[in-house]
MIRODO-504321 format. One line per field, with one value per residue (C-alpha): residue number from 1; residue in three letters; x, y, z. Coordinates in steps of 0.5 Angstrom, whole numbers. Example, Ala and Ser with C-alpha at 12.3 -4.5 7.8 and 13.67 -1.06 7.14 Angstrom:
! residues 2
n [1, 2] $
res [ala, ser] $
xx [25, 27] $
yy [-9, -2] $
zz [16, 14] $
This chain:
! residues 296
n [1, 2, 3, 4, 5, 6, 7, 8, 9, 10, 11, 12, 13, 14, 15, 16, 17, 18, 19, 20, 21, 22, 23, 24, 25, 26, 27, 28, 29, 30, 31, 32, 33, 34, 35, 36, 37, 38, 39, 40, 41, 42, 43, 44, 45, 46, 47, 48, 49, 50, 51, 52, 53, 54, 55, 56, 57, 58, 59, 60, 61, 62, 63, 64, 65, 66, 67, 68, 69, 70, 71, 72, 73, 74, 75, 76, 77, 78, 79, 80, 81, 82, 83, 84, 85, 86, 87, 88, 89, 90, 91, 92, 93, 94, 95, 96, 97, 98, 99, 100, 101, 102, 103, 104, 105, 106, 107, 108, 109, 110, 111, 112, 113, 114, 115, 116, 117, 118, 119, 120, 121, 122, 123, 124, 125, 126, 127, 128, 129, 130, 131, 132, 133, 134, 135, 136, 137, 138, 139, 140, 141, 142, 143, 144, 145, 146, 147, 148, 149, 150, 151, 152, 153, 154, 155, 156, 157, 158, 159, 160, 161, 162, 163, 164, 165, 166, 167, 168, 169, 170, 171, 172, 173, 174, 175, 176, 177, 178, 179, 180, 181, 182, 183, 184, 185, 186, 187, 188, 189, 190, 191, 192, 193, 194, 195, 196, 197, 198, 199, 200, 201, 202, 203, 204, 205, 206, 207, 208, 209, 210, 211, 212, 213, 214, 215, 216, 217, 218, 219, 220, 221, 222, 223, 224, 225, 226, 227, 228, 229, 230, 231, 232, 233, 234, 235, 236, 237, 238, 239, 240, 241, 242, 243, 244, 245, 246, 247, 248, 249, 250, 251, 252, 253, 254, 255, 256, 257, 258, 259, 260, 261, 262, 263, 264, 265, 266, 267, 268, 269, 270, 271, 272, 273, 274, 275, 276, 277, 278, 279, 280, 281, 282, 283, 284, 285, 286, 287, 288, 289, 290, 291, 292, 293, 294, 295, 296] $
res [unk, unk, unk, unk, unk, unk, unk, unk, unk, unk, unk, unk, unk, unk, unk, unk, unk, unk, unk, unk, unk, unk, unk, unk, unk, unk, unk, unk, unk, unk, unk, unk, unk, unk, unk, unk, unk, unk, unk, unk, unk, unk, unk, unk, unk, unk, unk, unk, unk, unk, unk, unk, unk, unk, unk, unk, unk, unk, unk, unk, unk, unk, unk, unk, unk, unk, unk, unk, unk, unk, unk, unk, unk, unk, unk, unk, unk, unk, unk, unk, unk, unk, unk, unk, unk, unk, unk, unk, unk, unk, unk, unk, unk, unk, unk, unk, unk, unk, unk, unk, unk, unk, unk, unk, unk, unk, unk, unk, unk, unk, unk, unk, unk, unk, unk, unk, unk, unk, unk, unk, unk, unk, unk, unk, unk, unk, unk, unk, unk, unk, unk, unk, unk, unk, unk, unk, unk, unk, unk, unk, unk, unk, unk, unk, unk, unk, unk, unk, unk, unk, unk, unk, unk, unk, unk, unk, unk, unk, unk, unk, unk, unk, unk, unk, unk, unk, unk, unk, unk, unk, unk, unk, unk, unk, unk, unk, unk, unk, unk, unk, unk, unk, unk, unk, unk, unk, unk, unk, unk, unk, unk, unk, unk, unk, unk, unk, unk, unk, unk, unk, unk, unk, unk, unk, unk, unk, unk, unk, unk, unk, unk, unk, unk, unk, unk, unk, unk, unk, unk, unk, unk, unk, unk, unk, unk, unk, unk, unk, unk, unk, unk, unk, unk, unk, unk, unk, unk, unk, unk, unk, unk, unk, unk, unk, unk, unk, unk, unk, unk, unk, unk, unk, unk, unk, unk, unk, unk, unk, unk, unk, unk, unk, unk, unk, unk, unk, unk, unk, unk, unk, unk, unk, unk, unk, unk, unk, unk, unk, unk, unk, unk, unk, unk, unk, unk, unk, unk, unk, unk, unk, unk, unk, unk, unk, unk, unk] $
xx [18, 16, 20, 17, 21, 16, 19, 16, 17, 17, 17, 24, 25, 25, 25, 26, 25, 26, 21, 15, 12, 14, 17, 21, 24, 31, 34, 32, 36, 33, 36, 34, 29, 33, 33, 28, 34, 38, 33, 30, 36, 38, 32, 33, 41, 38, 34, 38, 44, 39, 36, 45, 42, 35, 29, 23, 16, 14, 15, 10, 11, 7, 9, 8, 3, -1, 0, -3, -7, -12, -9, -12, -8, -2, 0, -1, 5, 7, 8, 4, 3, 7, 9, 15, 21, 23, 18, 11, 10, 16, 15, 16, 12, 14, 22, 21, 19, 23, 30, 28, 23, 18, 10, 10, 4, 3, -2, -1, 4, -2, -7, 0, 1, -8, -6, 0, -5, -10, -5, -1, -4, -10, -14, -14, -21, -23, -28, -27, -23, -19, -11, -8, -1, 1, 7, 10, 4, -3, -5, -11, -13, -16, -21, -29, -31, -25, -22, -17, -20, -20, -24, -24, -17, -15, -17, -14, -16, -11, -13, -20, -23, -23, -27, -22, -23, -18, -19, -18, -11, -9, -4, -7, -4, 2, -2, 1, -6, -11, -8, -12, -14, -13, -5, -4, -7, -4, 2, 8, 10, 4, 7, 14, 10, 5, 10, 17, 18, 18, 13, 19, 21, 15, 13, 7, 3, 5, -2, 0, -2, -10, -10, -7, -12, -18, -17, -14, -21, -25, -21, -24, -31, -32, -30, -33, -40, -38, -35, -37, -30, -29, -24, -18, -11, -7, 1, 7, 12, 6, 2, 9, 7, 4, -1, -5, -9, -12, -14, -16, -20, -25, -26, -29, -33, -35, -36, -41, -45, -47, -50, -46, -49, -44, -41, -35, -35, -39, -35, -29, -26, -19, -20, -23, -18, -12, -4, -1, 1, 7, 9, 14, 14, 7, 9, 15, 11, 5, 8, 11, 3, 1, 6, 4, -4, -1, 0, -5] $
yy [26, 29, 25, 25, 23, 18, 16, 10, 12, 6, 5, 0, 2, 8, 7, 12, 12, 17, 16, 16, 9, 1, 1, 8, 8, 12, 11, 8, 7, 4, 4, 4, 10, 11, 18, 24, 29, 23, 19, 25, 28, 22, 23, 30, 28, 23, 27, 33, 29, 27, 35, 36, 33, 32, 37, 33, 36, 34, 29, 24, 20, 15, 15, 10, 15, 17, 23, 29, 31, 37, 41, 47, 44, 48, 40, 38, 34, 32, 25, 27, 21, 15, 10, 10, 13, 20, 21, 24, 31, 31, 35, 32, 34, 40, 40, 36, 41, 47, 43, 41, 47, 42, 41, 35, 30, 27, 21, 15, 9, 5, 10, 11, 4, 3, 9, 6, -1, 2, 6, 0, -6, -11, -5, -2, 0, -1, 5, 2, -3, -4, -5, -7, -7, -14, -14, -11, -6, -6, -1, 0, 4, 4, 9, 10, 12, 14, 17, 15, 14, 21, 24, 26, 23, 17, 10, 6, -1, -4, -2, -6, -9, -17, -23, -26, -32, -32, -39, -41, -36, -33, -28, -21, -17, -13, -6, 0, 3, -3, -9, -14, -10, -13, -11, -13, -20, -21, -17, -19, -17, -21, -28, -27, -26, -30, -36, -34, -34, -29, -31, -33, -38, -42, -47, -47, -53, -49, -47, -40, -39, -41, -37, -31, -33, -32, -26, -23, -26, -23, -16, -17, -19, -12, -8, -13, -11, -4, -1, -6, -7, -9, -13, -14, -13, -16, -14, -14, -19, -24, -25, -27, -34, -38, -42, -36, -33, -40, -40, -32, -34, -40, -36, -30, -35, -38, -32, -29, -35, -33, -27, -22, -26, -23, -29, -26, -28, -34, -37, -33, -30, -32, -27, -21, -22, -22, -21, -14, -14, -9, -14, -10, -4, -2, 3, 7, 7, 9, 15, 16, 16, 20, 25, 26, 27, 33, 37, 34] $
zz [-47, -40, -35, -27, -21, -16, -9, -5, 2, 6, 13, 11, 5, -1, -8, -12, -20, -26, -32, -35, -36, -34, -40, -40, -33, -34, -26, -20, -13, -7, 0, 7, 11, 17, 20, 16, 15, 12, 8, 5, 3, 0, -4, -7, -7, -13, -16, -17, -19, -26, -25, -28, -34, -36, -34, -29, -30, -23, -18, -14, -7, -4, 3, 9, 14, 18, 14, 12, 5, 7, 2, 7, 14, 15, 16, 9, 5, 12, 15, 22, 28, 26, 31, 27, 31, 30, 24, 27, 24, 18, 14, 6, 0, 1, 3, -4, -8, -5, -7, -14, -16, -19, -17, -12, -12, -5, -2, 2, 0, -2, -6, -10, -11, -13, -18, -21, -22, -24, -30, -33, -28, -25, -24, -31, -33, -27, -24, -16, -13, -8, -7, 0, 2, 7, 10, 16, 16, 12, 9, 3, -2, -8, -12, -12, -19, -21, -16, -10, -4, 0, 7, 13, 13, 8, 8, 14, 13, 16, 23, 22, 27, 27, 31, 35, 38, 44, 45, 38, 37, 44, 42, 44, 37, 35, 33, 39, 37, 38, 39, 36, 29, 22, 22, 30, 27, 20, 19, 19, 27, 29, 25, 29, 35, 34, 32, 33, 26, 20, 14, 10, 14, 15, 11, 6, 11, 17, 21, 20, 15, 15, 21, 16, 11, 16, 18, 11, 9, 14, 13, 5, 6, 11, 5, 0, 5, 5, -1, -7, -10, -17, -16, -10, -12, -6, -5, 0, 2, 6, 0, -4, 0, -6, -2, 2, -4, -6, 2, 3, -4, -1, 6, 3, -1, 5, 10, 5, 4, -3, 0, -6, -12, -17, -22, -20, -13, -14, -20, -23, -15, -18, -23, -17, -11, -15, -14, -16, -24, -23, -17, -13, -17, -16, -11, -14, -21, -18, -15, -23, -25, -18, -21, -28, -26, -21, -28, -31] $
């Protein structure tokens, strides 16, 4: 049996992981991203401590971003503007491959994460779809007719522009970049600046979470409008709030106002905005299956 290396590059966190399949993972570790040099040598550090013993084929990451994919850019398998600090322009991809001597497929943290649900979750046997990561950021990615979603750069749906009703919710946003987007509304930062309080500490009938609702909800009616998904399949620590996918479901109901009339919108909608099936796995697992499609 191949083995393949997946790492989820996190702005908090990495996971690491050796296997082949939900069901066949060998090893896995995950700690804290702290410095690049650090954080990545720890990476190589895990993998090339199993390389003692078994052969990896090849090795995947999905990495938190921007980052570069252009395979033609002097900069491709980097890490380029983040806010994060000390990570703009690190290079990854390719300190990966020269460490462990094998192929290294590389993509966004959430295209990774889509890959992975289309291979073993909620979008297997879907052609489009999208996957959005809510969390500390949000992100989105997802594939169009069977391909992840690439471009002029990769997809960044978490950056958005939203109505926003001062009056209604008077807090300026948290993005450094454009303040009041989709992720300086409805990220994480945005609930602690917002309310003084993180997600996991609000209870279920606080007013934060409708205002969550309703901006989550106009996020995915603009790419309802604009990308025609299959189905939405929603991720990250936020979404972990029992009652929000129930509230999302009935305001993108209510902002498209029976204008997209598909039965699984207008009857079936708990079946087409739905929670990740590989949960938090689906990014590490994602990077395994991004792995396997580089030598395929």
């Amino acid at each position: 049996m191949s083995l393949y290396g997946g790492v989820e590059a996190g702005g908090t966190r990495f996971t690491c992981a050796i296997g082949s399949s939900p069901d066949e993972l060998k090893a896995e570790v995950s700690f804290a991203t702290t410095t690049p040099q650090q954080t990545i040598d720890r990476a190589i550090a895990f993998f090339q401590q199993y390389q003692r013993r078994e052969t990896l084929s090849a090795v995947g990451i999905g990495s938190f971003g921007p980052v570069d994919l252009n395979p033609s850019s002097p900069m491709f398998g980097y890490i380029t503007n983040t806010p994060k600090p000390g990570w703009a322009n690190t290079e990854f991809s390719g300190r990966i491959s020269r460490a462990l001597g094998v192929p290294v497929g590389f993509d966004t943290d959430v295209n990774a994460a889509a890959l992975g649900e289309a291979t073993w979750g909620a979008a297997k046997g879907l052609e489009t779809f999208i996957y959005m990561t809510i969390g500390t950021g949000i992100g989105g990615g997802g594939m169009i007719n069977s391909q992840l979603l690439h471009g002029l750069l990769h997809p960044e749906m978490g950056h958005l522009r939203l109505p926003h009703d001062f009056d209604q919710d008077p807090y300026p946003g948290a993005c450094p970049f454009h303040g009041d987007c989709l992720e300086g509304l409805a990220a994480g930062p945005a609930l602690l600046g917002r309310w003084g309080h993180r997600g996991e500490e609000l209870p279920p009938d606080h007013p934060a979470w409708r205002l969550e609702a309703h901006y989550l909800a106009l996020g995915l009616a603009n790419l309802i409008c604009t990308l025609s998904p299959q189905r939405i399949i929603l991720g990250g620590g936020i979404m972990q709030q029992a009652a929000l996918f129930q509230m999302v479901r009935r305001n993108v109901q209510q902002l498209l106002n029976k204008y997209v009339q598909v039965p699984a919108i207008l009857e079936r909608i708990d079946q087409y905005i739905v929670p990740a099936a590989l949960g938090n796995r689906a990014g590490v697992l994602g990077a395994i299956a991004l792995a396997k499609k580089t030598i395929q």
